[in-house]
C-alpha positions as CSV (number, residue, x, y, z in Angstrom):
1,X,79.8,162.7,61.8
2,X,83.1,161.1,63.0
3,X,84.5,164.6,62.6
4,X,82.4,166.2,64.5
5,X,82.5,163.4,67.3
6,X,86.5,163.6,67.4
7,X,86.1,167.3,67.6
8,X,84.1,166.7,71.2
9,X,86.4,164.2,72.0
10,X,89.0,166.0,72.2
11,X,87.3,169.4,73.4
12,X,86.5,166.6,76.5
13,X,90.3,165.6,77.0
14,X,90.9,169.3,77.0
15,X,88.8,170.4,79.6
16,X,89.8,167.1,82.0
17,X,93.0,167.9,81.6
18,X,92.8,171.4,82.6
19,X,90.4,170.3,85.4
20,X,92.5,167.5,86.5
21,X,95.7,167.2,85.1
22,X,97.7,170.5,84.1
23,X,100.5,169.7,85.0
24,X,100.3,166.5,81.9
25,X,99.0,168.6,79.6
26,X,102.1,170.6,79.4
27,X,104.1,167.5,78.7
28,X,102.4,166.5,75.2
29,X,104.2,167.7,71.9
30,X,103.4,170.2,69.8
31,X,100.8,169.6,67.6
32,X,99.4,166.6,70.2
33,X,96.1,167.8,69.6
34,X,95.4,167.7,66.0
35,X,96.9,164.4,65.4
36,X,94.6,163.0,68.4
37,X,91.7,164.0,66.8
38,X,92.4,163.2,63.3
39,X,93.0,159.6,64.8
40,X,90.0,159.2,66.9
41,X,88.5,160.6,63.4
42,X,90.1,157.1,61.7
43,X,89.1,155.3,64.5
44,X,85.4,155.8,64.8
45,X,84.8,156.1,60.9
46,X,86.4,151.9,61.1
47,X,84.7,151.2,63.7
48,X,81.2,151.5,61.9
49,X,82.8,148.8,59.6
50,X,84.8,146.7,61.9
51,X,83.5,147.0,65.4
52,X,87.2,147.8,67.0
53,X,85.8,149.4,69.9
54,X,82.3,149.5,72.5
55,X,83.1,152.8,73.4
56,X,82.1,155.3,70.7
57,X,79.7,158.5,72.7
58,X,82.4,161.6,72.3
59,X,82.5,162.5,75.8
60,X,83.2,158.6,76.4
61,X,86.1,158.4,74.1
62,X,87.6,161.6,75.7
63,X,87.8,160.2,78.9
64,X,88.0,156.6,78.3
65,X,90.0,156.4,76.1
66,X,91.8,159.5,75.5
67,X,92.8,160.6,78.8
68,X,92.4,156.8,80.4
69,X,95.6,155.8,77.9
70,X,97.6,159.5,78.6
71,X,97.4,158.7,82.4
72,X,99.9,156.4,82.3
73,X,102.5,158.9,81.1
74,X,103.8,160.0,84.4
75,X,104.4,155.8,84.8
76,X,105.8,156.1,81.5
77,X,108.2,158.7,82.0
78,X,109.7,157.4,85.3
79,X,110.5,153.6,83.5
80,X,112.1,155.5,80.1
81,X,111.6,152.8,77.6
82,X,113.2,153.3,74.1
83,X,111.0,150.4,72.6
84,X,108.0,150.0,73.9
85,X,104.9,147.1,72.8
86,X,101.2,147.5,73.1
87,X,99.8,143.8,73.4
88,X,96.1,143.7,72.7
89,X,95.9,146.8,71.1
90,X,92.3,146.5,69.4
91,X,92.1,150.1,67.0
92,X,95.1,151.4,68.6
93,X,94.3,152.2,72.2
94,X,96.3,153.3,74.1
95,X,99.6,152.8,71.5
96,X,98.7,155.0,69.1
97,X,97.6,158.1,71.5
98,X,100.8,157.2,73.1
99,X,102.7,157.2,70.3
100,X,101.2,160.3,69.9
101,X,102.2,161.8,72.7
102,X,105.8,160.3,73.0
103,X,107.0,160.0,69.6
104,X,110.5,159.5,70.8
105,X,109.7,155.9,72.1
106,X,109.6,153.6,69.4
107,X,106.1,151.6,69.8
108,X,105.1,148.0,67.8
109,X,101.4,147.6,68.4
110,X,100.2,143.8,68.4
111,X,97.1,142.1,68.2
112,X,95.7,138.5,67.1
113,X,92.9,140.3,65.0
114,X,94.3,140.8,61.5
115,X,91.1,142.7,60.8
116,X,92.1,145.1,63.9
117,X,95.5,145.2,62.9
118,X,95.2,146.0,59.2
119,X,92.8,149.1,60.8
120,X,95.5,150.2,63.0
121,X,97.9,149.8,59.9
122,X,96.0,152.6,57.8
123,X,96.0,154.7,61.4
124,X,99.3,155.0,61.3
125,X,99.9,155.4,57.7
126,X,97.2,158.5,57.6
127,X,98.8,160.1,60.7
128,X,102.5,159.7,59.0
129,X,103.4,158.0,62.1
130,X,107.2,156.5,61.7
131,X,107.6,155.6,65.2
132,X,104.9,152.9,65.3
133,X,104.8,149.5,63.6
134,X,101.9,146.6,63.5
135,X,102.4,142.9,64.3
136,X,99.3,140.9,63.5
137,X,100.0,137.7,66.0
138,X,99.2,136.1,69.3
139,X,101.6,136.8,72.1
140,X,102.5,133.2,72.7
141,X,103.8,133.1,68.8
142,X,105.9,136.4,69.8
143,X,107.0,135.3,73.2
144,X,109.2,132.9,70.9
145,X,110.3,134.8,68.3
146,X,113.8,135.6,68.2
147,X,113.1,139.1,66.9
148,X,110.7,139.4,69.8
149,X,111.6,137.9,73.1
150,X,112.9,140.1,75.9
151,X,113.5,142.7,73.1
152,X,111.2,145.4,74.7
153,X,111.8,148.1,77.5
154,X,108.2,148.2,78.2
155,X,104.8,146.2,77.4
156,X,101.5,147.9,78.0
157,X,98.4,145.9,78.2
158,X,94.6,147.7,78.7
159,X,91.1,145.2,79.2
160,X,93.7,142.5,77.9
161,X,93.6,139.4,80.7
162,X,93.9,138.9,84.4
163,X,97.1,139.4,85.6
164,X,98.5,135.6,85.6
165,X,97.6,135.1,81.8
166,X,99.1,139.1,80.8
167,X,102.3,137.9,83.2
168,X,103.1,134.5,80.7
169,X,101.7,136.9,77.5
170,X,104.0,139.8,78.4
171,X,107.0,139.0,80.4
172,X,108.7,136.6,78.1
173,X,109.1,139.8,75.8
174,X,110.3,142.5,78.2
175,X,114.5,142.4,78.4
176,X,115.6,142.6,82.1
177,X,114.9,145.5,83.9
178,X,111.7,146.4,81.3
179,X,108.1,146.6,82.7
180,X,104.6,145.3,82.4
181,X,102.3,148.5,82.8
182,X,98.4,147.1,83.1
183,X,95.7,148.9,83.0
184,X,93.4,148.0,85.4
185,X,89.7,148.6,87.0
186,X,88.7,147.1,90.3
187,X,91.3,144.8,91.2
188,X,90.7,141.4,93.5
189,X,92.6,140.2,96.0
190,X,92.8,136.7,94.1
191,X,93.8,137.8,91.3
192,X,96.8,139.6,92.6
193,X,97.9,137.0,94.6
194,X,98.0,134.7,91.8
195,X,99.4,137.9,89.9
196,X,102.5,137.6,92.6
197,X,102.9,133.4,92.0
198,X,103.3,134.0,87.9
199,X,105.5,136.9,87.9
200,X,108.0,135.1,90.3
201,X,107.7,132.6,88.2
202,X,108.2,134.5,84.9
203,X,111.5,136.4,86.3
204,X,109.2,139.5,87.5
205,X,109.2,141.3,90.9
206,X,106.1,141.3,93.3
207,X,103.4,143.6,91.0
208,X,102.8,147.0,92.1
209,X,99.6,148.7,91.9
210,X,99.8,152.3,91.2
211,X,96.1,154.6,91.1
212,X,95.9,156.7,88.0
213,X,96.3,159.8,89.6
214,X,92.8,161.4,87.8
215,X,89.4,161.3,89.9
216,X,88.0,161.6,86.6
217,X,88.8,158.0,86.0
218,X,87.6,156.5,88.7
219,X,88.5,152.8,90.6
220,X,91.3,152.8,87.3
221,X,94.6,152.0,88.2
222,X,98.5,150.7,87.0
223,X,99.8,147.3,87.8
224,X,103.4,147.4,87.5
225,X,105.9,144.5,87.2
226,X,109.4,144.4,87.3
227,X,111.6,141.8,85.1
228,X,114.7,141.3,87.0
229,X,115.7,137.7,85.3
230,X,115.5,136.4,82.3
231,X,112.4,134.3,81.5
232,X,112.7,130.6,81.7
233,X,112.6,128.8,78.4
234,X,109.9,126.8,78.6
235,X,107.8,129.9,78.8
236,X,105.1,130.8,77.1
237,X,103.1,128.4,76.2
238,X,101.8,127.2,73.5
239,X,99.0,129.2,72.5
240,X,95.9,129.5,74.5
241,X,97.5,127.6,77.2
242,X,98.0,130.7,79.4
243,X,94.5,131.1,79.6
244,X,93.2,127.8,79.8
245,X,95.8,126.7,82.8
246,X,96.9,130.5,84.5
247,X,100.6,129.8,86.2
248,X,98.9,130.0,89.2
């Protein structure tokens, strides 16, 4: 059954992409495809085990997840990150289809869910991906970790938080001159003005919001931020601070 569902899955992607972004689908790698399907394949036979994701109807998955996490590329493309981390990854959406599609950027795929990461663990192993490495911890814990902090070209962050709380979970990662790319839906005025308060705080320029570019999607769109300083010390915070007290 997941076989057949990845098979429309991916027959979905195909025709959006023809319908609405050509010019994308001549960007993805030989043998894109295939490896795309066998992973939404992994991904829905787990998910009747481990409940990674709500979004499970084929034609769904094509187009929100599949070509919602491949619209960023263009975004992606322009910034050029060598190491790049998905925070919040869930069952590997959109790392893993990023991965995927750009498997010269070296990705590490995070998520406080050991269950979700240990899932995203056999992904990768049954796709033979070597560009791709799991972290099973909260952002905070990273954010402090030598190994970790301002080590990455890029974070990328889908449903994750509103844009204060992402700011203090992502920027204290990101080297100078990386970027926060954000997927977001509808997007209020509030929370982008407090958005603008954390990232100054954090080191980060004013947030940009970039639309995704496909009708298909929708009110989806990219907010962008900047790290032009390093992060101040004392941030983050402790865990589950940022959310319980946003910066702003």
């Amino acid at each position: 059954m997941s076989a057949h569902a990845a098979r429309v899955a991916l027959v979905e992607l195909e025709r959006l992409l023809q319908t609405d972004a050509s010019a994308l689908r001549l960007t993805l790698p030989s043998g894109f495809a295939e490896a795309c399907e066998a992973y939404v394949g992994h991904l829905l036979q787990a998910n009747a085990r481990l409940n990674l994701t709500r979004i499970v109807e084929p034609l769904d998955v094509g187009r929100l997840h599949l070509l919602d996490a491949l619209s960023a590329l263009p975004l992606l493309d322009t910034l050029g990150p060598r190491r790049a981390l998905d925070l919040g990854s869930g069952g590997g959406v959109p790392g893993i289809i990023l991965a995927l599609a750009r498997p010269a950027v070296t990705w590490t795929l995070v998520d406080s869910a050991r269950k979700k990461a240990d899932a995203m663990r056999g992904f990768v192993e049954a796709l033979g991906l070597e560009n791709v490495a799991i972290v099973a911890e909260r952002a905070e814990i990273l954010g402090r970790d030598p190994a970790h902090r301002e080590r990455y070209d890029l974070v990328a962050a889908r449903a994750c938080a509103a844009l204060p709380v992402l700011a203090e979970y992502a920027l204290p990662l990101l080297g100078v001159g990386g970027a926060l790319v954000a997927w977001k839906g509808p997007l209020a005025d509030d929370e982008l003005r407090a958005g603008h308060r954390a990232a100054a705080a954090l080191g980060a320029a004013d947030p940009e919001v970039h639309p995704s570019g496909f009708g298909a999607l929708g009110d989806h769109r990219f907010v962008l931020v900047r790290k032009e300083r390093p992060t101040p010390e004392r941030y983050p915070r402790c865990p589950g601070e940022p959310a319980r007290r946003p910066l702003a």
